[in-house]
Rosetta silent file (secondary structure, phi, psi, omega in degrees, C-alpha in Angstrom):
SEQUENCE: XXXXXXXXXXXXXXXXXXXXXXXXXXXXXXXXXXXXXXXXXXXXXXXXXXXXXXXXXXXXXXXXXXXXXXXXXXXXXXXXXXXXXXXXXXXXXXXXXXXXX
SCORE:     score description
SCORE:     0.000 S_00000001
   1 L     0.000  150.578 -175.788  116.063  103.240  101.223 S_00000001
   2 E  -129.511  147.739  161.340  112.703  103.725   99.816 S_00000001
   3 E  -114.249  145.879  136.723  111.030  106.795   98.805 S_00000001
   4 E  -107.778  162.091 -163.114  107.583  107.786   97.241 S_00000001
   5 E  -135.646  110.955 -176.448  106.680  110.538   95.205 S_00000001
   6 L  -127.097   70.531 -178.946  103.293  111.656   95.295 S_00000001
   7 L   -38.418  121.062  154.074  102.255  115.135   92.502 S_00000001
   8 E   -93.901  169.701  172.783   98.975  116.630   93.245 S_00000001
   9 L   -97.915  164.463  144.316   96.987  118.295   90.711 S_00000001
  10 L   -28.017   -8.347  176.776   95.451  121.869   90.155 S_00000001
  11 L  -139.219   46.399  169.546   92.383  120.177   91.643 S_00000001
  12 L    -7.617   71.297  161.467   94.077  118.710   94.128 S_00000001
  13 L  -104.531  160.642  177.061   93.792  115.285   93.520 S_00000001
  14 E  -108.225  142.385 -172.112   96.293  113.288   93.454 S_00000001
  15 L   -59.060  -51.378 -162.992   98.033  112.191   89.839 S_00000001
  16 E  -155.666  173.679 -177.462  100.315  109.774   90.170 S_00000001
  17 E  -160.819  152.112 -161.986  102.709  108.166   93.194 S_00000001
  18 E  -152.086  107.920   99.779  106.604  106.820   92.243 S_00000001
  19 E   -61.097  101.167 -158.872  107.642  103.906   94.845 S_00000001
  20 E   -94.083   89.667  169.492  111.411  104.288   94.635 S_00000001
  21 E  -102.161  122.717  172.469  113.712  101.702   96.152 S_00000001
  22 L    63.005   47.826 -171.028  117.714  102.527   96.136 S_00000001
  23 L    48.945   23.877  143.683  116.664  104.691   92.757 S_00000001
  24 E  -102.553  135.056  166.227  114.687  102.331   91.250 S_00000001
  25 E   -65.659  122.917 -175.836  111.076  102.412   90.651 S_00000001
  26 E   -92.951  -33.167 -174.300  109.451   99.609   92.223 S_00000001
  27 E  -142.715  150.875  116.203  105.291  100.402   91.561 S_00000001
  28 E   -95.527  137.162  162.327  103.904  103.558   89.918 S_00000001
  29 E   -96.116  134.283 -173.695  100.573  104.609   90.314 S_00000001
  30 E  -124.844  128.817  133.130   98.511  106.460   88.004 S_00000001
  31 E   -96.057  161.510 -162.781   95.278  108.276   89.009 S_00000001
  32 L  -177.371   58.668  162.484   92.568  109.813   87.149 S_00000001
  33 L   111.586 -135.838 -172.554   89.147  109.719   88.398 S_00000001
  34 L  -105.766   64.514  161.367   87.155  106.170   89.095 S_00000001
  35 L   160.748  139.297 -158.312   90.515  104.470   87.246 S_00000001
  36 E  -143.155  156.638 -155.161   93.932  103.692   88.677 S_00000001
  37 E  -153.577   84.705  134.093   96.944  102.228   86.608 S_00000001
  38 E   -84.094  120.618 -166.102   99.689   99.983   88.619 S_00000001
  39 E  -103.396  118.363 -167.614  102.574   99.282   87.284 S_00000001
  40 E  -149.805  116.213 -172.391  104.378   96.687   89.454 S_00000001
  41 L    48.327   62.315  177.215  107.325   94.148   88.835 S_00000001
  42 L    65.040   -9.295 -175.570  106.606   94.433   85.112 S_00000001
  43 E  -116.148  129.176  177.993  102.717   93.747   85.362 S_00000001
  44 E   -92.058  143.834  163.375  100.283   96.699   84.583 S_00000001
  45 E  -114.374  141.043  151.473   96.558   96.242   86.529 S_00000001
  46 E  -126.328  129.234 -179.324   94.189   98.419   85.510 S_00000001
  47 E  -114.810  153.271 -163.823   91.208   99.151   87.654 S_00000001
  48 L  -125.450  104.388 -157.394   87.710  100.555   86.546 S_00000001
  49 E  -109.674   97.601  173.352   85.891  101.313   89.669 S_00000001
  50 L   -86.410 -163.793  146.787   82.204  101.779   88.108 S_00000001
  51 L   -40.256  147.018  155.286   78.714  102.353   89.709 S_00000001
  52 L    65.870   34.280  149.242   76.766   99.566   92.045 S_00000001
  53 L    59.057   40.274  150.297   80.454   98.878   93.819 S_00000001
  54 L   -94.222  119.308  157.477   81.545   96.944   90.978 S_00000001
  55 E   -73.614  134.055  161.926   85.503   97.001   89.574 S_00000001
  56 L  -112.785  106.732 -165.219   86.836   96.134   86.568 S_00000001
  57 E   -95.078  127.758 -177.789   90.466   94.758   86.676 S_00000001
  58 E  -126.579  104.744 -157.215   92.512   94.524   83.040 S_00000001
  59 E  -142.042  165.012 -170.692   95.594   92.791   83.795 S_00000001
  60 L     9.664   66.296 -147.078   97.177   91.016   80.660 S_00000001
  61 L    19.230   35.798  173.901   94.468   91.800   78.135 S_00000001
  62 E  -118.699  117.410 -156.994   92.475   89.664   80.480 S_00000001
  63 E  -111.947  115.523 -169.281   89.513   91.840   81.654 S_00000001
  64 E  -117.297  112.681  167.610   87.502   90.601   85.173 S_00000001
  65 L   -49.849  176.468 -153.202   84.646   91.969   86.870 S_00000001
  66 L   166.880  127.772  139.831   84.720   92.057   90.994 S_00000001
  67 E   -34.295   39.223 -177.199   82.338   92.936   93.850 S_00000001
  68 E   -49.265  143.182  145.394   83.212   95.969   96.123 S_00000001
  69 E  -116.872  137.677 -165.149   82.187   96.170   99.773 S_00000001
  70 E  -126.361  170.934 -178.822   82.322   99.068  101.062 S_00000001
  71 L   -97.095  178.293  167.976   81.381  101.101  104.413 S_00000001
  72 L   -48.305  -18.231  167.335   79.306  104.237  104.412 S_00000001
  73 L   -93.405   -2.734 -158.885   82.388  106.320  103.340 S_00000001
  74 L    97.612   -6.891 -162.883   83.164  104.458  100.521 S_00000001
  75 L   -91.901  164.638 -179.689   86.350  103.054  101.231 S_00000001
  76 E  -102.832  142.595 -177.643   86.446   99.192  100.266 S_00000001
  77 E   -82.731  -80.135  175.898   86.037   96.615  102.961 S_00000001
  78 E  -134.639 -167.710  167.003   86.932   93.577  100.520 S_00000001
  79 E  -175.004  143.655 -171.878   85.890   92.316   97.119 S_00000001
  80 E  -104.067  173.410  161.034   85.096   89.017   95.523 S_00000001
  81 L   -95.589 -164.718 -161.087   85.295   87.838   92.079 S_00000001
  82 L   -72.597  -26.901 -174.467   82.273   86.242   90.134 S_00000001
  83 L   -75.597   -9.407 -159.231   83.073   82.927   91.966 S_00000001
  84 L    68.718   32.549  141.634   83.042   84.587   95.579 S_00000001
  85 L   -62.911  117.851 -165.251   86.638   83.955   96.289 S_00000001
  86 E   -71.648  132.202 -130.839   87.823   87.202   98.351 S_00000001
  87 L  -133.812   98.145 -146.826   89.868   88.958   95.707 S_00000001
  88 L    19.114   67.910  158.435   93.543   91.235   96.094 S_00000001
  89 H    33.267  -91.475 -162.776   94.144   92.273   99.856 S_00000001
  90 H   -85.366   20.558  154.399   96.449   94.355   99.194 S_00000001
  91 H   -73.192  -73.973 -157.814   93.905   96.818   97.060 S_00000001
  92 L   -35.068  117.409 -160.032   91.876   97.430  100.380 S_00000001
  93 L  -167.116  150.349 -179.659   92.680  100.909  101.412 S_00000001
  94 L   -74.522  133.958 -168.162   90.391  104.182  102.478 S_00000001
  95 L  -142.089   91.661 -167.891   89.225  105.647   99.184 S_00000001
  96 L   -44.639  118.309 -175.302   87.547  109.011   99.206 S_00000001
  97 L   -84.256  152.469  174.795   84.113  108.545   96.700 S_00000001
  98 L   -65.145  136.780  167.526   83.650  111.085   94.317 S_00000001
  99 L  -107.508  114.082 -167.239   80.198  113.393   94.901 S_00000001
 100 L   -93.721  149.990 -164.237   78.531  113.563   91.396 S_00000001
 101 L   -91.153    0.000    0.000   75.845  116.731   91.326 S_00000001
C-alpha cells in the first residue's frame, strides 16, 4: 500500500511530501520557494526554477540549464535542454507561480 504525506506550512505552502510504499520511503520532496529537492531511488535532483522560464537541475554535482514552457498560469507545458531534446516528463505538473510585489 502506498501512502503520501504532505505538511503544510504557517504560510500555507506546502514543505515537504513522504511517498511511502509498505513503510518505506520511496521519493521525498522538499519545497521551499522557486527550489524543490527529490530524493528518489538514491538520486537527489535539485531544481532551481529562476526568472525567463529557465530551470536549473543539480543532479550528481552535475549542474544543467533547461527551457520551461509554460501556459498563462504558469504551470509547465514541457522543457528542453540546451540541445532541444524534450527534457523529464514526469516533472510536468500544474505549478502555482509565485506573485512578487
Amino acid at each position: 500500500m502506498a501512502d503520501i504525506w504532505l505538511p503544510y506550512g504557517p504560510d500555507q505552502e506546502r514543505w515537504y511530501s513522504t511517498l511511502s510504499r509498505d513503510g518505506t520511503d520511496v521519493r521525498t520532496t522538499v519545497y521551499a520557494g522557486e527550489y524543490e529537492k527529490i530524493t528518489e531511488n538514491r538520486t537527489t535532483r535539485e531544481f532551481y526554477y529562476l526568472d525567463g522560464n529557465t530551470i536549473i537541475v543539480r543532479e550528481n554535482d552535475i549542474v544543467k540549464p533547461y527551457l520551461a514552457f509554460t501556459d498563462n498560469s504558469g504551470s509547465i507545458l514541457s522543457a528542453m535542454d540546451e540541445d532541444g531534446t524534450s527534457a523529464f516528463p514526469w516533472l510536468i505538473r500544474p505549478r502555482q507561480p509565485r506573485n512578487h510585489p
